[in-house]
C-alpha positions as CSV (number, residue, x, y, z in Angstrom):
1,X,96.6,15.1,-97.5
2,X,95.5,11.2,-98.4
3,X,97.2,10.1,-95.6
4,X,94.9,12.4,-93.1
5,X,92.0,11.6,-95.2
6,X,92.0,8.3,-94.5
7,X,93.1,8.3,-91.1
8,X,90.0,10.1,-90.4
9,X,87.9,7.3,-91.9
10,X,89.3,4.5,-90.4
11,X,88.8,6.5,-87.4
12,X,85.3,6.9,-88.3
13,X,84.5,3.2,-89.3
14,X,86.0,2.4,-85.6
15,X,83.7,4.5,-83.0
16,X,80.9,3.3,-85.9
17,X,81.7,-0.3,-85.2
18,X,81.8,0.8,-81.2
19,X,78.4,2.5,-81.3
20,X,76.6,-0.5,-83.0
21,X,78.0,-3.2,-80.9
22,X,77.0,-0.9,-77.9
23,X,73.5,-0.8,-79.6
24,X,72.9,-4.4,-80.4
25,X,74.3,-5.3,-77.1
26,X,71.1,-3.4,-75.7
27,X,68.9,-5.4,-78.3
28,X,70.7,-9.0,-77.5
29,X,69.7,-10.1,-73.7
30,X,72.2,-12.7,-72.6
31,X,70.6,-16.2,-72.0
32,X,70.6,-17.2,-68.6
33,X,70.7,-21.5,-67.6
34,X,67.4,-22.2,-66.5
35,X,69.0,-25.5,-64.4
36,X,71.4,-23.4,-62.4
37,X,68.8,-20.9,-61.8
38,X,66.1,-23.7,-60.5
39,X,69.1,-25.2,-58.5
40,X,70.2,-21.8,-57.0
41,X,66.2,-21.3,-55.8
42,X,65.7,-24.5,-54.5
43,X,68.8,-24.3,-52.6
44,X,68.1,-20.4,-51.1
45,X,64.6,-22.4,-50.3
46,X,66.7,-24.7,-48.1
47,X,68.7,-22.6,-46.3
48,X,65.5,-20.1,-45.3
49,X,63.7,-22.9,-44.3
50,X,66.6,-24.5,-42.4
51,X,67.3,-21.0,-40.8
52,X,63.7,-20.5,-39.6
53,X,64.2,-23.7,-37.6
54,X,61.4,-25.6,-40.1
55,X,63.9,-28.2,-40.7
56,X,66.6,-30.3,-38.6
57,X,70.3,-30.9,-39.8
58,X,69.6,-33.9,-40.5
59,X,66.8,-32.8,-42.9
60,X,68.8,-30.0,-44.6
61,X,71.5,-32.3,-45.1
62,X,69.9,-34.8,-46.6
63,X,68.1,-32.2,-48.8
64,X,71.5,-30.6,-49.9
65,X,72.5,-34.3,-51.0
66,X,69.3,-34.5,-53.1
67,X,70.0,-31.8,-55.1
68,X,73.5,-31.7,-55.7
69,X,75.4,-34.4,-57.8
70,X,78.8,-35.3,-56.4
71,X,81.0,-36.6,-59.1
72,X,84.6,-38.6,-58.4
73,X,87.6,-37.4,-59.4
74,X,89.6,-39.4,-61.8
């Protein structure tokens, strides 16, 4: 009968657990990297612009260059 008993309340202190991670993951918003986020805009704002015919390749290459570090491999 113990046995049962506390099969049932481990049981219970599981789906508990499960509900108030579910819960707090509501509360908790993940935080988002405001550089990659900036980066990511300015680089949609290239493409539109360079897609609308507002700059050259030239131009849209030398604006990719601008924004993006290139780092050597060691």
């Amino acid at each position: 009968m113990w046995i049962v008993i506390d099969g049932l309340q481990t049981d219970n202190m599981s789906v508990e657990t499960i509900l108030e991670r579910a819960r707090n993951c509501n509360r908790f918003k993940s935080r988002k990297n405001k550089k990659s986020a900036l980066l990511q805009k300015k680089l949609n704002s290239l493409c539109t612009s360079y897609n609308n015919g507002e700059r050259t390749v030239s131009e849209f290459l030398d604006s990719i260059g601008s924004c993006i570090r290139l780092h050597k491999v060691q």
